[in-house]
Residue, then its C-alpha position, 0 to 999 in steps of 0.5 A: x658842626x656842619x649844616x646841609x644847605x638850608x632848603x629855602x625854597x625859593x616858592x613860586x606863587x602867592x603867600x600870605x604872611x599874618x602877624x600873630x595874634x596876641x600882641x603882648x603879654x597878657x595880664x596874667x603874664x604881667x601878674x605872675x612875672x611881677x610876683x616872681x620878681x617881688x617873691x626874690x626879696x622874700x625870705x623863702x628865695x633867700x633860703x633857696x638860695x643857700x647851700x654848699x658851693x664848689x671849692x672848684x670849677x670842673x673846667x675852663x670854656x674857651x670863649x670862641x669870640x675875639x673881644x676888643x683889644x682896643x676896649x681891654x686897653x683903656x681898662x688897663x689905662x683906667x676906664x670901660x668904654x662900651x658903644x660910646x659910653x665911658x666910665x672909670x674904673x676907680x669909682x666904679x660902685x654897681x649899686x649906681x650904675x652909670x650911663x644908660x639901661x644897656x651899658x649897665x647891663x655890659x657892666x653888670x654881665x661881666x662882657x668886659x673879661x673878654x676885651x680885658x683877656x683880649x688886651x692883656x694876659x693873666x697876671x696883668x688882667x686878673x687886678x682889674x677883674x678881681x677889683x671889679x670882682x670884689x665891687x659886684x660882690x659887695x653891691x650885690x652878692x648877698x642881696x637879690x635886687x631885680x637889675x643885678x639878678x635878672x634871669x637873663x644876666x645871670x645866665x650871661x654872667x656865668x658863661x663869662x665867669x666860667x671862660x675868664x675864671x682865671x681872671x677872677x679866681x687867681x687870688x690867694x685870698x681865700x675868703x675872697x675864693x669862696x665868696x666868688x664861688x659862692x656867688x656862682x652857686x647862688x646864681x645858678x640856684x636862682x636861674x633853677x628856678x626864675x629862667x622861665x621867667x625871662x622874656x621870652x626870645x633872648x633873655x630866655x635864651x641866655x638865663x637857660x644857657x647859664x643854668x647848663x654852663x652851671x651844671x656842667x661847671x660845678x660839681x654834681x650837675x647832671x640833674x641841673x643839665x638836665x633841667x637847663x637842656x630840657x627848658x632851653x629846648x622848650x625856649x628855642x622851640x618858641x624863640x625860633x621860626x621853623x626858618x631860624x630867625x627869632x620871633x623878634x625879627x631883629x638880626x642883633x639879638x640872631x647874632x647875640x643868640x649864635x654867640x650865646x650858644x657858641x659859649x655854651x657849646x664850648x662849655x659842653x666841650x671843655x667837659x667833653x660832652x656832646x651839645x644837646x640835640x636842640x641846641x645844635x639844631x638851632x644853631x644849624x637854622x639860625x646862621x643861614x638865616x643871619x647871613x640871610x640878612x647880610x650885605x656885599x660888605x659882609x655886614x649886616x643890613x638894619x632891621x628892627x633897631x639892630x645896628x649895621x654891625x661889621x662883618x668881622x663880628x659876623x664872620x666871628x661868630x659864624x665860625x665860633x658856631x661851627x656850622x657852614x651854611x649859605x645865606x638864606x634867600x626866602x625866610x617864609x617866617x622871619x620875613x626877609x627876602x633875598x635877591x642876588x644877581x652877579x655883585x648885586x644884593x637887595x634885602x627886603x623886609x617882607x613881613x609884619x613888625x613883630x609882635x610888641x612884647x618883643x620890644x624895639x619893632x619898627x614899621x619897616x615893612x617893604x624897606x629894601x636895602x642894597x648893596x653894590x660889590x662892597x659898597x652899601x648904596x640903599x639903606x635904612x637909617x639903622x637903630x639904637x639896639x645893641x646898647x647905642x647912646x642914642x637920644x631917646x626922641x632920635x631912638x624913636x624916630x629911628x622906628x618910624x616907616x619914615x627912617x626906612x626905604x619904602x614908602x609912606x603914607x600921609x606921614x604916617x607909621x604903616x604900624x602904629x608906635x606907642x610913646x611906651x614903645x610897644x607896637x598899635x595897629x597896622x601891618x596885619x597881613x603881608x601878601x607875597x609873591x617871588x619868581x626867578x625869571x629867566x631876566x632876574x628875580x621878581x617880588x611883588x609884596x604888598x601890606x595892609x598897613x593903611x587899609x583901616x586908616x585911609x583905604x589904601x594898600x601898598x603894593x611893592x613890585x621889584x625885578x633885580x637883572x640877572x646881571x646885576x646891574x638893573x633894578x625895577x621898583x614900583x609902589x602903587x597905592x590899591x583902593x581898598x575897604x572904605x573909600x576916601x574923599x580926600x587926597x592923601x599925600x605920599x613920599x617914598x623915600x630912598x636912604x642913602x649910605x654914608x659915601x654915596x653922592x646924589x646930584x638931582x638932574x634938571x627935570x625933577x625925575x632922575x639923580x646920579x648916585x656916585x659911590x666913593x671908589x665905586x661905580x655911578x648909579x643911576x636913578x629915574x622914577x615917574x608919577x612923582x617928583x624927585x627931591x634930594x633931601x638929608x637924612x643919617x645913618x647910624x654907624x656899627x659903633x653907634x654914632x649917627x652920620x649925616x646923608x641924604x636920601x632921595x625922596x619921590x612925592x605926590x599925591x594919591x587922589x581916592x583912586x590909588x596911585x602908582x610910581x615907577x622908578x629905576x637904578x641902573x648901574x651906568x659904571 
């Protein structure tokens, strides 16, 4: 499919960006989905669940997406590797699962078939899956237990069982045939009725996804295409900005969700269907969005604990979707801001956190991260989304104003973080303002993230040359509702890629930034001392790296305060 260019408006003048009201699921929410999750046990679903099941599957998908041949290999040599984490095959029982929440979730969603297929071919792949297989079944194939059955991966487990049945169902053990199968047609008769009760966003997305590829992989489906198409359709309405960007702000769960529909759409085509109208549409939205959010190198940049992940991933799932778009410059909704000049390109988060039953939101707003040619030279320090084995206390800090490039007040999140990870008060109303100028691209963005607690707005002003090679910031601290007897203490922070070397200079108020294999850059700022200090990033494979970034501080006396700064490209 082919996407028109995406109108992205580019509006002169001022906006105003609110975080939606409700900030979490209400109690009647809680109540009823902690009651369809009890109601899986009783034995009215257990009847539900049964009836006849296919002796065949009406076709193979192809999986438009490349797994990890690396990956495939060390299952062939024993063991599953995910995101650093590691477990043998032998002793693999799903009833305990080992490692964190998000490697059982890629055990228990079958994710692995494709790095197997993309290591091995039939005949040497089907023991591993059929072994495996044949684990999961015993675990869990006549018991409904809430890990295991989630909506969210039984939708993701039937597209990947349907794109690698022959690994799983080369055996001529025909009892072992029918269980899978059966297992199959339980699952789908258990999304028929609990995939509205996913969360809403991705999770939905991917139990809806599955109720379609059940009904168009097994026999007599139509009425359950029908069903899925129309729910789907109802989650894509609210899961999605009018822009393409998810509700949840975060550039991974864009990516899973592109891929998501690009299975299905394969599915629909294995049975030469046409896509419902919804999904093409969504699609069609949502990859100028990602790209909206990528950087020179072709990656992503890091928002809302997402991972910097590689531009190979990006491409892939790009060209599995089949739409040609351009990046997305001004998502009004989403929140990012986009400005491009020659080899030049800036990122920056324009919006409120996102609302806290979408989980793992971070106080990023006014960050920034940039990017010379290929090189990352400005960055966040990225997240533990996408199932890193993070420390919880560092997953944590990683959500803070303080792990991104923007300012901060009093070290103080600019939107509170609860310990049970939901998001408190805060960032409530973004004000905007974006010009294309004959001299560049201008931003002037503020939020209201300290006005409750200390009286101050943070006012973020930024031109990007038209040639590239400038960048003009400045952060100022406005006086606003109550005032302050105090000083208040402020630091704007300057995260550094991995590669790029900072040498202060000798009057406190400039530093040289050398990129490896790629040009000087250089930093100059007033109204503040400038320091070098250490920091990390965390890498597309998940492993924290050691940095430095550079940190502008003072003092904001009741009256507000303002700091100029500069990069200019000198090489």
């Amino acid at each position: 499919m082919t996407a028109e260019r995406p109108v992205d408006g580019i509006e002169p003048g001022r906006r105003l960006i609110r975080v939606e009201s409700e900030r979490g699921l209400s109690l009647a929410e809680r109540l009823t989905n902690q009651l369809a999750r009890l109601s899986w046990r009783t034995p009215l679903h257990a009847v539900r669940l049964r009836g006849r099941y296919p002796l065949k599957l009406l076709g193979v998908p192809e999986d438009p997406l490349p797994g990890s041949a690396a990956a495939g290999r060390e299952m062939l040599a024993g063991s599953i590797a995910h995101r650093g984490e590691t477990t043998e095959i032998e002793p693999l029982d799903f009833a305990r699962m080992p490692g964190s929440a998000a490697f059982a979730d890629h055990l228990q969603s079958f994710a692995w078939l494709r790095d197997l297929a993309a290591a091995t071919d039939r005949v040497k792949g089907a023991p591993i899956a059929e072994l495996l297989m044949r684990r999961w079944l015993a675990a869990h194939g006549s018991t409904v237990a809430d890990a295991a059955w989630r909506p969210d991966l039984w939708g993701r487990r039937i597209l990947f069982w349907g794109a690698y049945a022959p690994y799983i169902l080369s055996s001529t053990d025909i009892v072992y045939r029918s269980a899978v199968l059966n297992g199959l047609a339980r699952g789908a008769r258990h999304l028929d009725r609990s995939a509205d009760k996913a969360p809403l966003g991705l999770p939905r997305i991917a139990a809806w996804a599955g109720v379609i590829a059940a009904g168009l992989l097994i026999p007599g489906g139509d009425g359950r295409v029908a069903h899925g198409e129309a729910g789907l359709g109802r989650t894509l309405g609210l899961a999605l900005y009018a822009d393409g960007g998810l509700t949840s702000r975060s550039p991974l769960d864009q990516i899973e969700a592109i891929e998501l529909l690009a299975m299905l759409a394969q599915v629909y085509a294995v049975r030469r269907r046409e896509p419902a109208a919804a999904i093409a549409q969504a699609l069609a939205r949502a990859v100028p969005a990602l790209l909206g959010v990528t950087l020179g190198d072709g990656g992503l940049s890091s928002w809302q604990g997402g991972a910097p992940l590689r531009a190979a991933r990006v491409a892939a799932a790009v060209t599995a979707s089949g739409v040609r778009g351009r990046p997305l410059r001004q998502a009004r909704d989403w929140g990012y801001q986009r400005l491009s000049a020659v080899q030049t390109l800036l990122v920056l988060d324009a919006a409120p956190p996102p609302i806290a039953r979408g989980a793992g939101g971070c106080a990023s707003t006014l960050a920034f991260e940039l990017s010379d040619g290929p090189h990352r030279l400005i960055v966040n320090c990225g997240g533990a989304g996408g199932g890193m084995a993070l420390p919880a206390e560092l997953a944590q800090a990683l959500r803070a104003t303080a792990a991104h490039s923007t300012l901060v007040l009093a070290d103080a999140n600019s939107t509170a973080i609860h310990a049970d990870g939901s998001l408190g008060r805060g960032v409530s109303e973004v004000e905007l303002d974006r010009q294309e100028l004959e001299a560049g691209s201008r931003l002037e963005v503020s939020h209201d993230g300290y006005v409750r607690r200390h009286g101050l707005i943070h006012r973020r002003n930024l031109l990007l040359a038209a040639d590239g090679r400038e960048l003009k910031g400045e952060d100022i601290l406005l006086p606003s509702g109550r005032r302050r007897a105090t000083d208040l203490p402020f630091a704007i922070r300057f995260h550094l890629a991995p590669g790029v070397e900072a040498s202060a200079t000798a009057d406190g108020l400039g530093a040289l930034l050398r990129i490896t294999e790629g040009a000087l850059w250089q930093f100059r700022c007033r109204g503040g001392t400038l320091s070098v200090e250490e920091s990390l990033w965390v890498d597309p494979t998940g492993r924290p790296r050691g940095t430095s970034q550079l940190v502008v501080t003072g003092m904001s006396p009741a009256g507000g305060a303002s700091v100029g700064w500069v990069l200019k490209r000198a090489g």
